[in-house]
DOKEKOL-958738 format. One line per 2 residues: their letters; for each residue y, x negated, z of C-alpha. Coordinates in nm, 4 decimals. Each point is the difference from the previous one (the first is absolute). Layout:
<atoms>
a = Y:X:Z ~ ...;
</atoms>
This chain:
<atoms>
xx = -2.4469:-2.6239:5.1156 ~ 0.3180:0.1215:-0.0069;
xx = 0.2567:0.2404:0.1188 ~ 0.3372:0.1095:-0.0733;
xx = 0.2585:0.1974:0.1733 ~ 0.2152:0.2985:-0.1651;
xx = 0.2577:0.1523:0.2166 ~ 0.1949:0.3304:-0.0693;
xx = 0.2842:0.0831:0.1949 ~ 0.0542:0.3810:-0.0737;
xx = 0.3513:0.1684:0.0317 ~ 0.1086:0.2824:0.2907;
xx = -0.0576:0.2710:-0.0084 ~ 0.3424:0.2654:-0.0180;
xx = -0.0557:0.3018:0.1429 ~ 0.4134:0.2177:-0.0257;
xx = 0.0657:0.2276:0.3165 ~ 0.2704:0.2364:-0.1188;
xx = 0.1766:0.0601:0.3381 ~ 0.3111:0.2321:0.0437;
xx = 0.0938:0.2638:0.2986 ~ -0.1227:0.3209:0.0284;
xx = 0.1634:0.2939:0.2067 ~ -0.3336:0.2479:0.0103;
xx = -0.2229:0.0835:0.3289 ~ -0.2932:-0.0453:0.1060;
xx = -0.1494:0.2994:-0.1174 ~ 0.1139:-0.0736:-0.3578;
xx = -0.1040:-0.3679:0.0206 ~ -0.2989:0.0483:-0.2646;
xx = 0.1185:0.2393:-0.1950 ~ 0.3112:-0.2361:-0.0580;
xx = -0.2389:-0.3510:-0.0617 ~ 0.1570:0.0256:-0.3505;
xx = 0.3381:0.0156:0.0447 ~ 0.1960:-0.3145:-0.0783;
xx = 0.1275:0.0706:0.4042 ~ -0.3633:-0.1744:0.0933;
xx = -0.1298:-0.3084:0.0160 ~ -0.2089:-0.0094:-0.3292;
xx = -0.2133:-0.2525:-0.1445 ~ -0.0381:-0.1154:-0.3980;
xx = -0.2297:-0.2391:-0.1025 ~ -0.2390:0.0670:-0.2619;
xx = -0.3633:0.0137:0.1147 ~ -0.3184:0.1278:-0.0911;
xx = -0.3208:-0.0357:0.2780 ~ -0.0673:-0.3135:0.1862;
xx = -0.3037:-0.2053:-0.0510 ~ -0.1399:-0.1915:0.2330;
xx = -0.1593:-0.2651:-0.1502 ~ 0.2827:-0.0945:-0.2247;
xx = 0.3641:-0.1440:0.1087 ~ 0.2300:0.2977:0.1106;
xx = 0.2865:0.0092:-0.2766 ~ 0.3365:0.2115:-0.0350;
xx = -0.2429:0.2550:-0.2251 ~ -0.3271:-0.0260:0.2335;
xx = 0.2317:0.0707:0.3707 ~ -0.1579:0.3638:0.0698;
xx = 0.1634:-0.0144:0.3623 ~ 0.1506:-0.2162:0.2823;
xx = 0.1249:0.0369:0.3375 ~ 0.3242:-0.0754:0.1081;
xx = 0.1548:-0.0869:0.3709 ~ 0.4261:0.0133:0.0371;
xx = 0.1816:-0.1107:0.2331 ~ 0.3940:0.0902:0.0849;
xx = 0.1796:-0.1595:0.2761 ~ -0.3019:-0.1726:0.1400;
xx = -0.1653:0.3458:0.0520 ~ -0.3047:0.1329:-0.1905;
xx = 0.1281:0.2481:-0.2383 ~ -0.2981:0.0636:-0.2489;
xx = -0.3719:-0.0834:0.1431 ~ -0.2720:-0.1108:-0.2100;
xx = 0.1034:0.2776:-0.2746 ~ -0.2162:0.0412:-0.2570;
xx = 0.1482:0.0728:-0.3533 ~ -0.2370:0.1123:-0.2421;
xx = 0.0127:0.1194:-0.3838 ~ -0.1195:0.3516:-0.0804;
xx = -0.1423:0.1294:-0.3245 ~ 0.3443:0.0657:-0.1420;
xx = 0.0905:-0.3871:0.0393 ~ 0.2430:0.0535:0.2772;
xx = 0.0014:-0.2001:0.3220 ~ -0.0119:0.2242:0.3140;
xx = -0.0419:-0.0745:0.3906 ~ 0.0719:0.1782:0.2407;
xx = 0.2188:0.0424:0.2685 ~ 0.3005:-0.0310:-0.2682;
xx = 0.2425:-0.2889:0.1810 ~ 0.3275:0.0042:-0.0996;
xx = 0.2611:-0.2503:0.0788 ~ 0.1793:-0.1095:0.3445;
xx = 0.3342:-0.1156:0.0958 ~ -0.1332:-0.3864:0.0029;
xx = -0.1475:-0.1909:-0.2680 ~ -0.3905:0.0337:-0.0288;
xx = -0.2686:-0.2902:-0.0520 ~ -0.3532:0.1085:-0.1592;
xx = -0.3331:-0.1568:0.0097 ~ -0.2356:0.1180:-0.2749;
xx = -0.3479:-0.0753:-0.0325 ~ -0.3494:0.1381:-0.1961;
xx = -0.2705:0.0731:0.0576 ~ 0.0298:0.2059:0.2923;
xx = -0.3111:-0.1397:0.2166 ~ 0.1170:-0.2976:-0.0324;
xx = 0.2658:-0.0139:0.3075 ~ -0.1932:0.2585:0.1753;
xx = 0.0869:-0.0664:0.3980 ~ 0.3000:-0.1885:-0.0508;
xx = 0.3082:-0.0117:0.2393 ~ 0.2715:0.2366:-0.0941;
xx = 0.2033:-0.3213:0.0759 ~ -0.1245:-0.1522:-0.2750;
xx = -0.1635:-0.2992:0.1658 ~ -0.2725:-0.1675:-0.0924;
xx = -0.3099:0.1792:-0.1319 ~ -0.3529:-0.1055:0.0095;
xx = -0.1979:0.0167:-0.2859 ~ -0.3709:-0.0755:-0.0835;
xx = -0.0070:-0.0592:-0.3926 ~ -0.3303:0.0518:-0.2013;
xx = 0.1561:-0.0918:-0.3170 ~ -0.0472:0.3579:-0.1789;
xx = 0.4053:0.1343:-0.0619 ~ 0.3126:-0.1418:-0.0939;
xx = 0.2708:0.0501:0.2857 ~ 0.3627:0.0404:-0.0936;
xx = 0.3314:-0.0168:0.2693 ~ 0.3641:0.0613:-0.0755;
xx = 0.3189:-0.0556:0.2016 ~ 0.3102:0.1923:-0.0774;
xx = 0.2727:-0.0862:0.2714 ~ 0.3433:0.1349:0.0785;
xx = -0.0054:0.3324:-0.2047 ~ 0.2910:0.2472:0.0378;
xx = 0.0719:0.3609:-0.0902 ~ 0.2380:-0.1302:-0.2738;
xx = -0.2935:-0.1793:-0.1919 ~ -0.0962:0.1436:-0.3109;
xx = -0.3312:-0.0858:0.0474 ~ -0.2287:-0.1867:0.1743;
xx = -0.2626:-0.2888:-0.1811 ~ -0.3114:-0.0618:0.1311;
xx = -0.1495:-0.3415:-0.1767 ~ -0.3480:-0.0336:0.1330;
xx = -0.1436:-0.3380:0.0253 ~ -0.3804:-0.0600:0.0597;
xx = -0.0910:-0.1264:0.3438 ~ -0.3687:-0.1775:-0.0891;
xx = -0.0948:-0.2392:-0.2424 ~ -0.2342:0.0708:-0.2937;
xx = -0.2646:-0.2398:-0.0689 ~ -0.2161:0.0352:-0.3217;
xx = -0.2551:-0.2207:-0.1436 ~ -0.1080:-0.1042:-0.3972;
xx = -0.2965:-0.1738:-0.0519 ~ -0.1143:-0.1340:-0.3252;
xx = -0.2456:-0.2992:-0.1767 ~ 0.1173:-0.2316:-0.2342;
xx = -0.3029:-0.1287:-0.0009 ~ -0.1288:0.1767:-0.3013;
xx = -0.3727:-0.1605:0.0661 ~ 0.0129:0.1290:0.3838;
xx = -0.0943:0.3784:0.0772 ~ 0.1836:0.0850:0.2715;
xx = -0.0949:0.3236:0.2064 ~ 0.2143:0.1226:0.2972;
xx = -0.1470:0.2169:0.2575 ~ 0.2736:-0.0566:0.2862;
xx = 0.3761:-0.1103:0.0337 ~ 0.1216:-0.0306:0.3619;
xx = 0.3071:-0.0826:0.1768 ~ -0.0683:-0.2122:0.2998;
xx = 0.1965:-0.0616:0.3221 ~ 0.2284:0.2584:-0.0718;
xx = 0.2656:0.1275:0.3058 ~ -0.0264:0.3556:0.0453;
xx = 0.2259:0.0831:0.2688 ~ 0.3687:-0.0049:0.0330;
xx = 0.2962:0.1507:0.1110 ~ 0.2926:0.1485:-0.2479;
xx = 0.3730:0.0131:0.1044 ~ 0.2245:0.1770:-0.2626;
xx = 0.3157:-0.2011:-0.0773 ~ 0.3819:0.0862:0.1287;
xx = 0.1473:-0.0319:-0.2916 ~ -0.0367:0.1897:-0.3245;
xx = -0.2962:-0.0866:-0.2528 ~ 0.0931:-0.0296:-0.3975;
xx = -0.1469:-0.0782:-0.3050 ~ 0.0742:-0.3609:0.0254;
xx = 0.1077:-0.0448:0.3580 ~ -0.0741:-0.2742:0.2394;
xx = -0.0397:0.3001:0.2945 ~ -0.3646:0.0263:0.0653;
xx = -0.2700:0.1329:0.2853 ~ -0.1673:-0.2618:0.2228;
xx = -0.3770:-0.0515:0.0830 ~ -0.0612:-0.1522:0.3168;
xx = -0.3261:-0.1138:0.2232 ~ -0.2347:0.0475:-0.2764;
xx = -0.3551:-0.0458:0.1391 ~ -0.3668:0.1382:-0.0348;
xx = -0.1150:-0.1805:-0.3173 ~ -0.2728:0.1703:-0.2463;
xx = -0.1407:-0.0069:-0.3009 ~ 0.1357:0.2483:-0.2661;
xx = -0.3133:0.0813:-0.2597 ~ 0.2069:0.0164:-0.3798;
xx = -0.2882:0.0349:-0.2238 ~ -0.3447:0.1052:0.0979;
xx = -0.2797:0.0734:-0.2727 ~ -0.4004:-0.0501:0.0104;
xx = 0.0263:0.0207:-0.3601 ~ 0.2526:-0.2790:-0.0220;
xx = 0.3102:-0.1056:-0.2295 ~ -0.1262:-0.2230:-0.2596;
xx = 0.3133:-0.2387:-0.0645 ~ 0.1173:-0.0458:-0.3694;
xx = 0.3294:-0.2253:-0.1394 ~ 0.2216:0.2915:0.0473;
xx = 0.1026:0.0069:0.3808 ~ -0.0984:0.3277:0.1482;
xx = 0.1058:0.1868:0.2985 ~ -0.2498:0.0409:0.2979;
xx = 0.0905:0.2816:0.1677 ~ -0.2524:0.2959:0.1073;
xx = 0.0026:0.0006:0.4101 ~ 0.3726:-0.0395:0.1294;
xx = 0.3204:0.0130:-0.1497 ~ 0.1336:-0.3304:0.1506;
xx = 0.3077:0.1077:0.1824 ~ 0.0215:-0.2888:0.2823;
xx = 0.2241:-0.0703:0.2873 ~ 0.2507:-0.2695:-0.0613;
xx = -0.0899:-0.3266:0.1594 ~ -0.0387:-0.3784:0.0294;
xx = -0.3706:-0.1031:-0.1957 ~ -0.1701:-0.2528:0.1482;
xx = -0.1297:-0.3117:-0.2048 ~ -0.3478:-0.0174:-0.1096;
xx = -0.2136:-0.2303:0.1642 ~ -0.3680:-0.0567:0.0003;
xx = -0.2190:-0.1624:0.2312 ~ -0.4110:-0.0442:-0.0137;
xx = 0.0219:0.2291:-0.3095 ~ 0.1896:0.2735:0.2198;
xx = 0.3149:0.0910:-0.1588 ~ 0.2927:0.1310:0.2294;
xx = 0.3601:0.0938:-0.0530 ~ 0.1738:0.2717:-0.2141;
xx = -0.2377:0.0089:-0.3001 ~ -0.1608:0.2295:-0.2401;
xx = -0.3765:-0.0348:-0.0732 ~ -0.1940:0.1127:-0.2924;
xx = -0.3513:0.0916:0.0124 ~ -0.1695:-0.0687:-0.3493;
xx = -0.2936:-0.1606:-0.2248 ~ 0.0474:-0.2353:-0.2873;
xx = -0.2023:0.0031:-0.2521 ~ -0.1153:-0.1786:-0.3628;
xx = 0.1535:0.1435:-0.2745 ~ -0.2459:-0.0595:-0.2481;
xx = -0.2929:0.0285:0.2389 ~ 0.0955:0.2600:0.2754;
xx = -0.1446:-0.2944:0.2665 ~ 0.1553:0.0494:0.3430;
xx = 0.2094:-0.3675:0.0185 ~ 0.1948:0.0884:0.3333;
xx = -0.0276:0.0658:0.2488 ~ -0.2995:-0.2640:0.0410;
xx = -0.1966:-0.2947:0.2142 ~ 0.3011:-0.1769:0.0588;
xx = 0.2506:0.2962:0.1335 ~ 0.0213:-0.0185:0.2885;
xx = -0.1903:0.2613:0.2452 ~ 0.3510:0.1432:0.1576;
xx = 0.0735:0.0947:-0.3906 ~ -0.3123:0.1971:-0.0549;
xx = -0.0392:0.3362:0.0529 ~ -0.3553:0.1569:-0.0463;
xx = -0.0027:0.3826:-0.0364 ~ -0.3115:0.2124:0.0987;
xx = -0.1864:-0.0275:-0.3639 ~ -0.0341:-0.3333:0.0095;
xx = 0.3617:-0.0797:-0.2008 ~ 0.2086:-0.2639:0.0743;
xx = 0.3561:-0.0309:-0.0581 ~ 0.2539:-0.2701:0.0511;
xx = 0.3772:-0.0033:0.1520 ~ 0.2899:-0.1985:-0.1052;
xx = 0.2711:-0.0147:0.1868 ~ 0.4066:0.0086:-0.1153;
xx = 0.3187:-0.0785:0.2276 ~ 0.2510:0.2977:-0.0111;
xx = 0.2550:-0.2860:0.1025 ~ 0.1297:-0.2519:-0.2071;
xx = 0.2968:-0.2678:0.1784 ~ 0.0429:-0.1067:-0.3994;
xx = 0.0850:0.3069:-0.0864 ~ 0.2360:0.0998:0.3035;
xx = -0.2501:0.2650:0.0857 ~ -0.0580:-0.0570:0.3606;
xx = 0.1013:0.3349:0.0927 ~ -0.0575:0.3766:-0.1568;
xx = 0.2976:0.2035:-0.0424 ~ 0.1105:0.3522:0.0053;
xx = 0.1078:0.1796:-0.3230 ~ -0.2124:-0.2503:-0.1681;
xx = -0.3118:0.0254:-0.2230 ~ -0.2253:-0.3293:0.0378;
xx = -0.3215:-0.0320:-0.3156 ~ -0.1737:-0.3125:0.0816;
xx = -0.2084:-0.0516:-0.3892 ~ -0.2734:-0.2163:0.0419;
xx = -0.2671:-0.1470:-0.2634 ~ -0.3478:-0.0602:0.1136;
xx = -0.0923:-0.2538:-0.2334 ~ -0.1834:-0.2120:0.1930;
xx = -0.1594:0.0235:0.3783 ~ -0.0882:-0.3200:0.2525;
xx = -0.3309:-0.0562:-0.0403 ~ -0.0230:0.0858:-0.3179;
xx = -0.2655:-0.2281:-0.1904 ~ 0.2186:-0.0540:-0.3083;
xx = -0.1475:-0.2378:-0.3059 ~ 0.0996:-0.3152:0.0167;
xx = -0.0408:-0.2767:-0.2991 ~ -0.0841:-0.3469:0.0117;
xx = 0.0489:-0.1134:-0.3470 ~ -0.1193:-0.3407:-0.1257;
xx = 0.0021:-0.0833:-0.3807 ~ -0.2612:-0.2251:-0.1284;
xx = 0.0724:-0.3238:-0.1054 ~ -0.0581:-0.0996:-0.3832;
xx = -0.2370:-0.2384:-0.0440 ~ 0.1243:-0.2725:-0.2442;
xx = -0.2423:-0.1210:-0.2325 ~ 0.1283:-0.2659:-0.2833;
xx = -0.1731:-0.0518:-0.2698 ~ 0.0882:-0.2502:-0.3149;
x = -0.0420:0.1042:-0.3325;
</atoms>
C-alpha cells in the first residue's frame, strides 16, 4: 500500500477598503454609506459556502475590529454585501487624527466572545468552515485605501483513495482522521498580513484530540485506478498543529493517523479476501447483520517528507492505493521444472 502527499498552498485573499473623510452627522450616516466620504468596501463577491474554501468571490461578509491610538475605535463591526453588491455596516466610522490598525476576520461566529483587546481567543474546531484573518496596521486619513488580504487560519486536509490493484475490489465504507487536536487558542498578528507575507496568526496550547469522520457510507466507495476524493461527512478544515508519529503496539495503532474501514474482495470471483483469519481482532469490525469489515491504518505525518507539522493557509491530500492489506493470503508460486530424462540410443 501506498500513499502520497499533494499540498496546495492557496493565495490571500484581497479584500480593498476605500477609506477617505467624511464631514456628515450622525443622522445622515446611512443615507451617506455611498459617498466616497465613507469607509467603503470593494471586493467582488457572490454568497459564501460553507463547505468550500472562502475566496475573494465567495466572502459574503466579515467583521472587522480597529484600533487608533491604542483605543478601540470600531468593535466587532460587521460589514456585509446587500443585493445591489455594495458593502454596508453600520455605524459608518470615519477617520481619526491618529493612524488606525484593523483586524478583519469571517465568519462571524467564529470569534464570538473574544476580548475587545484582541487577546487570545478560544476556539473549539469541528472541522466544518474555512476561517480567514487579516491585519491592516498603521492606516491614516491620507490613505487612499485600505487592503484587507485575508489569509486562512486552519489547515485543510483531504483524502484520495484508489486501487492499482486492478484484480482487488476495493469497497470503502469509512475514512477517519484519528488523534486529531481540537482545541486551541488564535492570536491575530501585529503586523500587517499580505499576499505573500511572512506576518501570520499564532495557534497556541492546542489540546483535546478527536477523531474527525471524512467519509462515511454503508453503501461504500468501491476504489478504481483513478484516485477519488472521499469526502461526504466533514469538510476537513483542521487546526494547525504538530502530528504525532504512528506507532502500533499489540495490533493497536496510536498517533496522528487516518484509518479506513473497507473489504477486499476477488475480482474475478467477488470472494471476501480481507479482512480474514489472520487480521487481527483489533482490525475487525462486525456490524449488526453479521458483516465484517476491516481497517487499515495511514500516518498523516511523514519526517521524509518534512511533514511533521500541519500548516495554516495550506491544503494537505494524502492519496493512498489500497493494493494490498496485511494479512492478505496472496498466491504464492513454488516453481520447479522437471528434469529431462536422457535416454541415448545408437543407431
Amino acid at each position: 500500500m501506498k500513499h502520497i502527499l499533494s499540498l496546495l498552498k492557496p493565495s490571500a485573499i484581497a479584500i480593498a477598503a476605500l477609506v477617505a473623510t467624511t464631514a456628515c452627522s450622525n443622522d445622515d450616516e446611512s443615507d451617506n454609506i455611498m459617498d466616497q466620504d465613507a469607509i467603503r468596501f470593494a471586493p467582488v463577491a457572490h454568497n459564501e459556502s460553507r463547505s468550500e474554501p472562502i475566496t475573494t468571490n465567495t466572502l459574503s461578509d466579515f467583521h472587522v475590529y480597529a484600533f487608533t491610538d491604542g483605543k478601540l475605535y470600531m468593535e466587532n463591526v460587521e460589514v456585509v454585501k446587500n443585493s445591489s453588491n455594495v458593502w454596508t455596516y453600520s455605524p459608518v466610522a470615519h477617520w481619526p487624527q491618529n493612524s488606525v490598525n484593523f483586524y478583519a476576520y469571517a465568519p462571524g461566529e467564529w470569534l464570538t466572545g473574544i476580548q475587545t483587546s484582541l487577546q487570545s481567543v478560544s476556539l473549539t474546531n469541528d472541522g466544518t468552515q474555512d476561517l480567514i484573518y487579516a491585519v491592516t496596521m498603521n492606516q491614516t486619513k491620507g490613505s487612499s485605501a485600505v487592503k484587507l488580504y485575508f489569509h486562512h487560519a486552519l489547515a485543510r486536509v483531504q483524502t484520495k483513495l484508489l486501487s492499482s490493484n486492478t484484480n482487488l475490489d476495493v469497497n470503502v465504507k469509512n475514512v477517519t482522521l484519528q488523534n486529531i487536536m481540537s482545541k486551541a487558542e488564535f492570536t491575530f498578528p501585529q503586523s500587517t498580513t499580505s499576499e505573500n507575507g511572512t506576518s501570520a496568526g499564532t495557534w497556541n496550547n492546542a489540546s483535546t484530540p478527536v477523531d474527525y469522520t471524512l467519509y462515511q457510507d454503508a453503501t461504500g466507495l468501491s476504489l478504481s485506478t483513478t484516485a477519488t476524493l472521499a469526502s461526504n461527512s466533514n469538510d476537513g478544515y483542521m487546526l494547525p498543529q504538530d502530528l504525532a508519529e504512528l506507532t502500533s503496539t499489540g495490533g493497536t495503532y496510536s498517533g496522528s493517523l487516518i484509518k479506513v474501514e473497507c473489504v477486499i474482495r476477488s475480482t474475478a470471483t467477488g470472494d471476501v479476501l480481507w479482512p480474514n483469519a489472520n487480521t487481527p481482532a483489533q482490525q475487525k469490525l462486525t456490524a449488526a447483520d453479521g458483516t465484517v469489515t476491516g481497517l487499515l491504518y495511514y500516518p498523516l505525518s511523514n519526517t521524509a517528507a518534512d511533514l511533521t507539522h500541519w500548516r495554516n493557509d495550506t491544503n494537505y491530500i494524502y492519496v493512498i492505493d489500497i493494493d494490498e492489506a496485511e494479512g492478505l493470503d496472496a498466491i504464492e508460486f513454488d516453481p520447479e521444472v522437471k528434469v529431462y530424462l536422457e535416454q541415448e540410443q545408437q543407431i
